[in-house]
C-alpha positions as CSV (number, residue, x, y, z in Angstrom):
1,X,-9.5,2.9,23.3
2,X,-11.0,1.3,20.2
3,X,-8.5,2.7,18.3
4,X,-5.7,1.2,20.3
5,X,-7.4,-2.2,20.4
6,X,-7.8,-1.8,16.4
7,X,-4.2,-0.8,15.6
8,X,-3.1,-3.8,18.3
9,X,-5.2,-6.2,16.0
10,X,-3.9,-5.3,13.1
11,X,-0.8,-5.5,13.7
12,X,-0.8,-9.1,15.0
13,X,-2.9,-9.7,12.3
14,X,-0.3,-8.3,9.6
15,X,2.4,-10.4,11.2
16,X,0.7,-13.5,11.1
17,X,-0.2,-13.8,7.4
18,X,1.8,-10.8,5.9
19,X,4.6,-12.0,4.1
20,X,6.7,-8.4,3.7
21,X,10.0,-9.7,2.4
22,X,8.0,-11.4,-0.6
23,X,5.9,-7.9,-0.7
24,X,9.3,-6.4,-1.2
25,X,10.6,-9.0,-4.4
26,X,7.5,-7.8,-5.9
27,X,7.9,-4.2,-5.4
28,X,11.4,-4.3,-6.5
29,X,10.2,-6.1,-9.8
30,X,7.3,-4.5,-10.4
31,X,6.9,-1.0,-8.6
32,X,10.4,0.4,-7.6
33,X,10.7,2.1,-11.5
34,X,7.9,4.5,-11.0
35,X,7.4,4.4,-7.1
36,X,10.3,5.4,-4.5
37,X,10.5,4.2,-1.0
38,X,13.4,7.0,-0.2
39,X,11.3,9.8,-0.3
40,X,12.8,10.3,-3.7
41,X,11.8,11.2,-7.3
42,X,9.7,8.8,-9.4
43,X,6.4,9.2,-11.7
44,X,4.1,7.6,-8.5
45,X,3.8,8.6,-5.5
46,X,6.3,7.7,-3.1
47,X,5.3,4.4,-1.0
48,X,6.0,5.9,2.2
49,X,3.5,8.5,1.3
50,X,0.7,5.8,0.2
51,X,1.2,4.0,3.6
52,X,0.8,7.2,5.6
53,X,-2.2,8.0,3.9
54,X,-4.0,4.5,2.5
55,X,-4.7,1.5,4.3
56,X,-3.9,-1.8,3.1
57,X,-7.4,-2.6,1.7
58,X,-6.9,0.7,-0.3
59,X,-3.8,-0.3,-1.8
60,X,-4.8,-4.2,-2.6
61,X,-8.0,-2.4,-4.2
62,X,-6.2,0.6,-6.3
63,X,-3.0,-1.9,-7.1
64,X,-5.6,-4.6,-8.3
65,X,-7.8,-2.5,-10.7
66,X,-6.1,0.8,-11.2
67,X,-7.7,2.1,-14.8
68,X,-11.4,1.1,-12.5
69,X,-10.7,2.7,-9.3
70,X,-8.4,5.9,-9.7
71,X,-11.4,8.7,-9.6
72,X,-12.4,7.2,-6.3
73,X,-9.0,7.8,-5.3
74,X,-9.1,11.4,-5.8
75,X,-7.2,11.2,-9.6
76,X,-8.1,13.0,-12.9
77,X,-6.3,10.3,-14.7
78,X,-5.0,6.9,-14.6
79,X,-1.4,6.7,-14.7
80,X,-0.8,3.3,-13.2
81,X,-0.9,0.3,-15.7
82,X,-2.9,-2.9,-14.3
83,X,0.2,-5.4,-13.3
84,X,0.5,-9.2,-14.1
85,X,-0.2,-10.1,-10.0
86,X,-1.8,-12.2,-8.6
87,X,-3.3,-12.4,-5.7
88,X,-1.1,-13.3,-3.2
89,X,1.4,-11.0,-4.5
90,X,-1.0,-8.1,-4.5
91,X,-1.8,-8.8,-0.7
92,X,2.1,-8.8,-0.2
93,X,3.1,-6.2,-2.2
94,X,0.1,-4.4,-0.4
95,X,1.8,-5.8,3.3
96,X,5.4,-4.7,2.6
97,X,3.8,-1.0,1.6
98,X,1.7,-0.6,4.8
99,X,4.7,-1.8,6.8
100,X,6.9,1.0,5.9
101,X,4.9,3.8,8.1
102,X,3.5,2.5,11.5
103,X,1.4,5.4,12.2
104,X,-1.3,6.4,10.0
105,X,-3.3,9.6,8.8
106,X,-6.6,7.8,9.6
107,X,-5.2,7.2,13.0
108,X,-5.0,10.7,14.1
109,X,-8.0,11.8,16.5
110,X,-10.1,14.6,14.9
């Protein structure tokens, strides 16, 4: 139940102050060379994979300090270079990547 009442919640809360077409300018400027929404090829992981597997506060965390956070993310190395964002465009860059998978690994009861 909590879980349904969480999920619920965030998703009003996403659609109130996400702004996901803006998250997608910014991906498409700054992401869509080395990460693929299409399941296809590219040096990152593909963002339909992230979403599955990170939540949104992951993603504004790794995306806003890669080179300081990528051990705690499970990586040997650092291959993700610290982009001119700011804020705002982190948080909707970080929006349009959690809106592209609705259910998530965390979600799944153990």
């Amino acid at each position: 139940m909590k879980l349904k009442i969480y999920f619920i919640l965030s998703l009003l809360i996403t659609n109130l102050f996400a702004d996901i077409k803006a998250g997608k300018e910014v991906y498409l400027t700054y992401c869509a060379n080395c990460h693929s929404v299409t399941m296809r090829s590219g040096e990152g992981k593909d963002f339909n994979i992230v979403s599955y597997t990170r939540t949104k506060e992951e993603i504004i965390e790794y995306t806003a300090k890669p080179a300081m956070v990528f051990r705690k993310f499970g990586y040997v190395a650092n291959g993700m270079p610290t982009l001119p964002l700011k804020k705002k465009d982190i948080e909707d860059v970080a929006d349009y990547i959690d809106s592209l998978q609705p259910f998530k690994k965390w979600m799944k009861k153990k």
